[in-house]
N, C-alpha and C positions, 0 to 999 in steps of 0.2 A: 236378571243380570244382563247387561248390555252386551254383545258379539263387539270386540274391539275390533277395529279397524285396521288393518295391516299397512304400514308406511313402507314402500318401497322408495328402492334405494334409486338417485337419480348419479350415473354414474359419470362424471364429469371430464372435458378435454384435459389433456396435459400440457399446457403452452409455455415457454422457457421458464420451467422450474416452478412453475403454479398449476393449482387445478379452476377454471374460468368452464360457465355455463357457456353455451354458443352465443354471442350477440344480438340472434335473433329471439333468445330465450326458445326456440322449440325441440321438442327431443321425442323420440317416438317409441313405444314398446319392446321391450325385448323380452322374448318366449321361448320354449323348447323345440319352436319348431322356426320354419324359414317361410315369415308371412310380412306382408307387403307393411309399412306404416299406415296404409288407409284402412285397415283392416275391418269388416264389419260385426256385427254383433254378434252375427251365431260367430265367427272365428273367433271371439275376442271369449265366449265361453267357452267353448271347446279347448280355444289354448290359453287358458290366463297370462297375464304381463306378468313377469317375473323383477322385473326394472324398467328404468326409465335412460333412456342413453341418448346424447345432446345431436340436434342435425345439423350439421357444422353448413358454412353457408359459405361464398368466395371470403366473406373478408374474415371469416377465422382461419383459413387457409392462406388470405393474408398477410394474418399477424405470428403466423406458425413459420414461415419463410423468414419472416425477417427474422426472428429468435432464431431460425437454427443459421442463418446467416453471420447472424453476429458472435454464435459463438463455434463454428467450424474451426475458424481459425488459432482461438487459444487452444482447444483440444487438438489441433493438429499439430500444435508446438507443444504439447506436453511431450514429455522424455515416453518411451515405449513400455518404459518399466512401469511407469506411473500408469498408462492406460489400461495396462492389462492387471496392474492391481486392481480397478476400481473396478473391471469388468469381473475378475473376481469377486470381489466383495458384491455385485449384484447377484451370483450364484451364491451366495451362502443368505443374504437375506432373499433371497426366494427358496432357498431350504427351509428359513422358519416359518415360512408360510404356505408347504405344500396342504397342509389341510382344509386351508382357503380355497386354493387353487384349485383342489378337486374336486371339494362341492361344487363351484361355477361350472366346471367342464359337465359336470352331471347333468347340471343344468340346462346343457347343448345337447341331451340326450345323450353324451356319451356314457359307456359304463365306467361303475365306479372304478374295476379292474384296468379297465384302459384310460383313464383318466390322470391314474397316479404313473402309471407308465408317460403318459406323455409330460407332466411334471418332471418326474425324473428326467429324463428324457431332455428338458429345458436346461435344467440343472446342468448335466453333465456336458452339454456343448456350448455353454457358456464357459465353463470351465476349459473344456476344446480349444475354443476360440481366443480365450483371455491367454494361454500361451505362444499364439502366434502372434505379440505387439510386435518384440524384441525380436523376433526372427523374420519375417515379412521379407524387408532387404537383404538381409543375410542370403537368402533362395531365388529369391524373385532379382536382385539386383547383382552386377557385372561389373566386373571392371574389364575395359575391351582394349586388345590390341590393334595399333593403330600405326600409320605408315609414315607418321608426321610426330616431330618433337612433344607429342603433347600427353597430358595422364588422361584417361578418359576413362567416364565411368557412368554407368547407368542406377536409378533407383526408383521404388514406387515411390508414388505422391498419391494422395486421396483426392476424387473427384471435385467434392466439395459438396451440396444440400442436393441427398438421393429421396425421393420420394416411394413410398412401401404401402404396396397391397397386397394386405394379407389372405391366404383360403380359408375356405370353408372348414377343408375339413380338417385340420391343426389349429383352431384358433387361436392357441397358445402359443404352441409349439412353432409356428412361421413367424409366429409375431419377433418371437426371441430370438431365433436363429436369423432373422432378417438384421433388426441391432446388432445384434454382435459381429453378424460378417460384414457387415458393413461399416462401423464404429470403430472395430479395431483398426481397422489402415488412418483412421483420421478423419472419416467424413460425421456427419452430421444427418439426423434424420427427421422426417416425415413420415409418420407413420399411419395409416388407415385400417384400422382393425376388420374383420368380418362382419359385413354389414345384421351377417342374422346372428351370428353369437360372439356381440365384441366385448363383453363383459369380463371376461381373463386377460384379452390385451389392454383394457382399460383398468384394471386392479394392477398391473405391469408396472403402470406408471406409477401407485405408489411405491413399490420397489423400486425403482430407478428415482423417485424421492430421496427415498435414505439411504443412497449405493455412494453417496459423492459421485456422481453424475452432475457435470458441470451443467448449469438452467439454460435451457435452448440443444444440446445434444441432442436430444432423443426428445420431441412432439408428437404427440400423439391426439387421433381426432376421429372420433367416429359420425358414422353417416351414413345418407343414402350414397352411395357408389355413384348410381346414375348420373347426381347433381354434382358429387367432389371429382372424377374425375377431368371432367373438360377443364373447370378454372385452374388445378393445380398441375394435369397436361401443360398446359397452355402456360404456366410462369416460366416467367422471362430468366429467373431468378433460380428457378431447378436448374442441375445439374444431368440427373439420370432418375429413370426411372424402374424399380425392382417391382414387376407383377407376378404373382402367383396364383392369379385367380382365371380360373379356367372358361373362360365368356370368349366366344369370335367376336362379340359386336362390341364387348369392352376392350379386346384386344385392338381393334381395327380403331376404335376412337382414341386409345393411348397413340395408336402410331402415328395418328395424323398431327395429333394435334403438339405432339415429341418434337414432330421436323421442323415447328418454327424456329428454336434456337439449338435446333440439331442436339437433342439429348442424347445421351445415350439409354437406352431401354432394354430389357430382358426381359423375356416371357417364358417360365419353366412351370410344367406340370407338377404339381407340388408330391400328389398322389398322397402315402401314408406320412411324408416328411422323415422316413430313415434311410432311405438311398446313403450311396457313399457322395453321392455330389452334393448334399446339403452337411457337411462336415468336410471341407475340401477347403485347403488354402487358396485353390481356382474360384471360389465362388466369392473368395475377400477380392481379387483381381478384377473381378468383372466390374469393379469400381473405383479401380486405382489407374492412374495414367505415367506412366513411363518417362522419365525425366533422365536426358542426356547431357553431362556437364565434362565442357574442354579446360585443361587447363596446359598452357606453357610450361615445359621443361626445359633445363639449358639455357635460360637468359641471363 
């Protein structure tokens, strides 16, 4: 009897509402441990491929910009009630699929015990977060007193296409909490999963598939870091960008390459991802801009 041959799975970008191989067609290994894509032979025994995950190249990041471009703006017009339902409904279909979920994270070497903890974990600050649409303004926004006839009033607005690099060591769980604090106020995302275990943020996307998740919201795109972050630093077209990856020499190439159209950027130690500052309406904020509106009284 023949040894069958094991098909691994090749796990594909997410670009407005579709799942597309890279452009370039190449994609490189993904294993249980954190090994370069050139990897050579004795590595490639010692740690078998577990999958196959696409090398996104400038112009998948690209056509990932223009999709979350195009559709920022109707999910910033959605009413708040609407968004935070659907960001709901992305917590309940990643409830039917924590089984899923937990095997991949095993996969990352995590244990099985702390694996379902960080699932849950996803779950439950999605759910967090899907309650602060409707309230956002309500806290964050003012109506100010003023020395001149007029009513004046201040509110959040969302940035507009924030660009996300996920850690290592949540690969899940930052991937999720980055969407959601981000998504909720109205923006629009870029997402880059962990270069060595991005298999749970790229199964994500089929959850945010079937969540009604407007196509271009939330793009998702895995890769070598080294080569995605300069071209999507560098777009003209980003707004901000959210890092959570603990590198000085990738922090130092995000900042430089930020200041051409003056991004706004954030760089937070991610650590185990349960801090109270990753569950914090201040961390929806760090992407929303402040909008001052006069209005005539007495004419």
């Amino acid at each position: 009897m023949n040894k069958r041959l094991n098909v691994r799975k090749t796990y594909k970008n997410f670009i407005g509402g579709a799942f597309v191989r890279s452009e370039s067609g190449h994609v490189y290994g993904v294993t249980g441990l954190s090994i370069p894509p050139d990897m050579n032979t004795a590595q490639e025994k010692a740690n078998p491929i577990l999958a196959q995950a696409c090398r996104s190249t400038r112009k998948d990041i690209r056509e990932a910009v223009v999709h979350a471009r195009k559709a920022q703006n109707g999910w910033a017009s959605k009413t708040a009630y609407l968004r935070g339902q659907i960001i709901y409904r992305i917590a309940e279909m990643l409830e039917d699929r924590k089984a899923n979920f937990t095997e991949e994270l095993t996969w990352a070497g995590i244990s099985k015990r702390a694996a379902a903890k960080q699932v849950e974990t996803s779950i439950d600050r999605l759910v967090y977060y899907a309650g602060w649409t409707d309230k956002l303004s309500q806290v964050f926004g003012s109506v100010n007193p003023v020395a001149t006839p007029h009513f004046n009033f201040s509110t959040p607005e969302p940035l507009g296409v924030v660009a996300i690099f996920c850690a290592d060591e949540s690969p899940l769980l930052s991937a999720v909490t980055a969407v959601a604090a981000i998504c909720t106020g109205g923006n629009s995302a870029v997402l880059i999963p962990s270069q060595a275990y991005p298999l749970s943020a790229l199964s994500f996307g089929e959850v945010l598939h079937s969540s009604d998740v407007p196509p271009g919201v939330v793009n998702i795109l895995s890769g070598i870091h080294n080569e995605i972050m300069d071209p999507l630093a560098s777009h003209m077209d980003v707004n901000g960008i959210c890092n959570w990856t603990d590198h000085p020499a990738s922090q130092a190439l995000l900042d430089e390459h930020a200041a051409r159209n003056i991004k706004r950027i954030t760089h937070q130690s991610w650590g185990d991802g349960t801090s109270d500052e990753f569950e914090s309406p201040y961390l929806m904020m760090q992407f929303q801009e402040i909008k001052t509106t006069w209005h005539p009284v007495g004419y």
